[in-house]
Each structure stands twice: as structure tokens, then as C-alpha cells.
C-alpha positions in Angstrom: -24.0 9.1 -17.8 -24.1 5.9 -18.5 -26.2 3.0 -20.9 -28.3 0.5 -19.2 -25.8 -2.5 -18.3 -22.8 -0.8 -18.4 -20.1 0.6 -15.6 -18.7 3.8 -14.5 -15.0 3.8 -14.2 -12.4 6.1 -13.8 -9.4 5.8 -15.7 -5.7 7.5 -15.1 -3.6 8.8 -18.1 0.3 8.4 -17.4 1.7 11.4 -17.7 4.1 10.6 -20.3 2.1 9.2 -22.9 3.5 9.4 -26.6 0.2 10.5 -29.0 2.1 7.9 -31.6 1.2 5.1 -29.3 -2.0 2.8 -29.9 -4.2 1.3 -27.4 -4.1 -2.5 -26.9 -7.1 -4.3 -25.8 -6.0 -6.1 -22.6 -9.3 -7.8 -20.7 -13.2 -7.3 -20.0 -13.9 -4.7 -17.4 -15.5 -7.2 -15.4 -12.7 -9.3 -14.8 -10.9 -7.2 -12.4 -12.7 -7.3 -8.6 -12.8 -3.8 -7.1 -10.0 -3.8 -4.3 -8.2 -6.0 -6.6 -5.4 -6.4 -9.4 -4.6 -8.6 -12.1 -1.1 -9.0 -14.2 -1.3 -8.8 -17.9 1.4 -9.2 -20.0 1.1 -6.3 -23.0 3.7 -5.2 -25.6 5.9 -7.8 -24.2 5.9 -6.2 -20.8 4.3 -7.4 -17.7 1.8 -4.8 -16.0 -0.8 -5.0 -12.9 -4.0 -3.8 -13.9 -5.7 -2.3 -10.7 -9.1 -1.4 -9.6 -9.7 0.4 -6.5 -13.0 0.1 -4.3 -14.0 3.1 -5.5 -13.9 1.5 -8.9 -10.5 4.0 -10.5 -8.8 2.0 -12.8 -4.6 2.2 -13.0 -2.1 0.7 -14.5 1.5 0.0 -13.2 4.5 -2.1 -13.6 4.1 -5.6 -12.0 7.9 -5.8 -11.7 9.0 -5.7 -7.8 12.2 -4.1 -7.6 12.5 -5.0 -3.8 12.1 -8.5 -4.1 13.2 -8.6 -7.9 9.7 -10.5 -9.1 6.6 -9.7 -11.2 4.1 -9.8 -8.0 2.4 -6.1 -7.8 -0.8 -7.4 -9.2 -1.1 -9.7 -6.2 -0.8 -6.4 -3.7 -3.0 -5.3 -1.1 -5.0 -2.4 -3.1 -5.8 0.7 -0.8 -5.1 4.5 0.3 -2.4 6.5 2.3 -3.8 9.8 3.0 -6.6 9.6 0.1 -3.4 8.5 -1.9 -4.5 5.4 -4.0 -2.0 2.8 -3.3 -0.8 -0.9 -3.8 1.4 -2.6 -1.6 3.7 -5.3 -2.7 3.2 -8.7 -1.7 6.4 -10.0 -0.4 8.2 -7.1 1.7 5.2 -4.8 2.0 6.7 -1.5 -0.1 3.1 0.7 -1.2 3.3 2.4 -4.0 1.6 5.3 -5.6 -0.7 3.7 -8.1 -1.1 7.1 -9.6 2.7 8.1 -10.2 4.8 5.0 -9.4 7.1 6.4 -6.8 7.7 4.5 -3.4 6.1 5.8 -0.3 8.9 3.9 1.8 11.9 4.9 -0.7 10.9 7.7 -2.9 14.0 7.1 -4.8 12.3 4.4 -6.4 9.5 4.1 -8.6 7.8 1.8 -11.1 6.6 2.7 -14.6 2.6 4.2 -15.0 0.7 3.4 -18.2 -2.2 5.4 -19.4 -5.3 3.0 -19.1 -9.1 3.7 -20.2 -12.5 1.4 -20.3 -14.1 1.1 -23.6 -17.2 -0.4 -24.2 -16.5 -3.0 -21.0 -13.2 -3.4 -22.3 -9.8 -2.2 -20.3 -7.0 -0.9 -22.7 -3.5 0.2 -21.7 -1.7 2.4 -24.4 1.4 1.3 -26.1 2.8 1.2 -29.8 2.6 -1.9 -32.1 6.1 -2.3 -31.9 6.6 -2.4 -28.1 6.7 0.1 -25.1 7.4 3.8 -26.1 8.6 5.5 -22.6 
């Protein structure tokens, strides 16, 4: 349930998060479109924040490894088989937004962050002193 004026989201935990880690506040729940990502750079480390249609909220490496840039954010946001996926920008690779791995090249997969929504605001666990994973 939910207060007057505020959203429902659902959030995905990574499944390797350290219980040392803190939460960084990265941007307004609002500010990411359903269908839609947006790059953030947190702990020194460049992630796509992503909202699907359905209004799930993930967190993922923005770092291409195909095309060698920081472009995942800018994907096209969808599903494979109920499969939550982004697909990169420049040579089309979708990935699993839940676990990272490759649909075209399973050998390759980019990093998952746990992510939650806090009073309207998105926050993607890390430690003070950088990444932990």
C-alpha cells in the first residue's frame, strides 16, 4: 500500500550484495520515464539506472563491452520471453537487466547493483569507500 502522492516500484537486490555496504542516494524516482534509463555516476563508477513499463527498477553497469563505451543507459528497455531486458545502443547486444549476462554471448555479462526507492528517492548500494563486488 501506498501514501497519497507517492509510487509503487519494484526494486531488484543484486545478488551479491556485501551487508557492510551503504546506500547512496543517486536521483528522484520521478526522473527516470518508465521504458527508459538514465546513467549515474556512483562510487566512482558509471551505472544505468533502469525503469521498465511495468515500473521495476534495476540497476546495471553502463559500460558496453561490445563497443567499449558507457552507453547501456541509452538502450532500448524491454522483454525476451518475460525476461526484463536492455539492449545496447550501438551493436544491439540485450542484456538481462536482472543478472547481467548476455543473451547473444552468455560468456559475457555486466555487473548488477542492488537498487531500492525510498521516499521518491532511487538508491544503489555501495560502500563509502567505493564499489565492494
Amino acid at each position: 500500500m501506498t501514501m497519497e502522492g507517492e509510487t509503487s516500484v519494484m526494486v531488484h537486490a543484486a545478488s551479491r550484495c556485501d551487508p557492510r555496504t551503504t546506500w547512496e542516494d543517486v536521483c528522484s524516482l520521478d526522473e527516470i520515464l518508465p521504458g527508459t534509463g538514465v546513467a549515474a555516476l556512483v562510487g566512482g563508477e558509471q551505472i544505468a539506472l533502469v525503469k521498465t513499463r511495468r515500473g521495476a527498477l534495476y540497476a546495471i553497469s553502463n559500460f558496453d563491452p561490445f563497443s567499449k563505451a558507457f552507453v547501456i543507459a541509452r538502450g532500448i528497455v524491454g522483454d525476451r520471453d518475460g525476461v526484463p531486458k536492455i539492449a545496447s545502443p550501438i551493436y544491439k547486444q540485450n542484456f538481462n537487466l536482472k543478472t547481467g549476462e548476455c543473451f547473444d554471448d552468455p560468456t559475457v555479462r555486466l555487473r548488477v547493483y542492488s537498487v531500492r526507492a525510498v521516499a521518491g528517492r532511487i538508491e544503489v548500494q555501495g560502500s563509502s569507500g567505493g564499489w565492494k563486488w
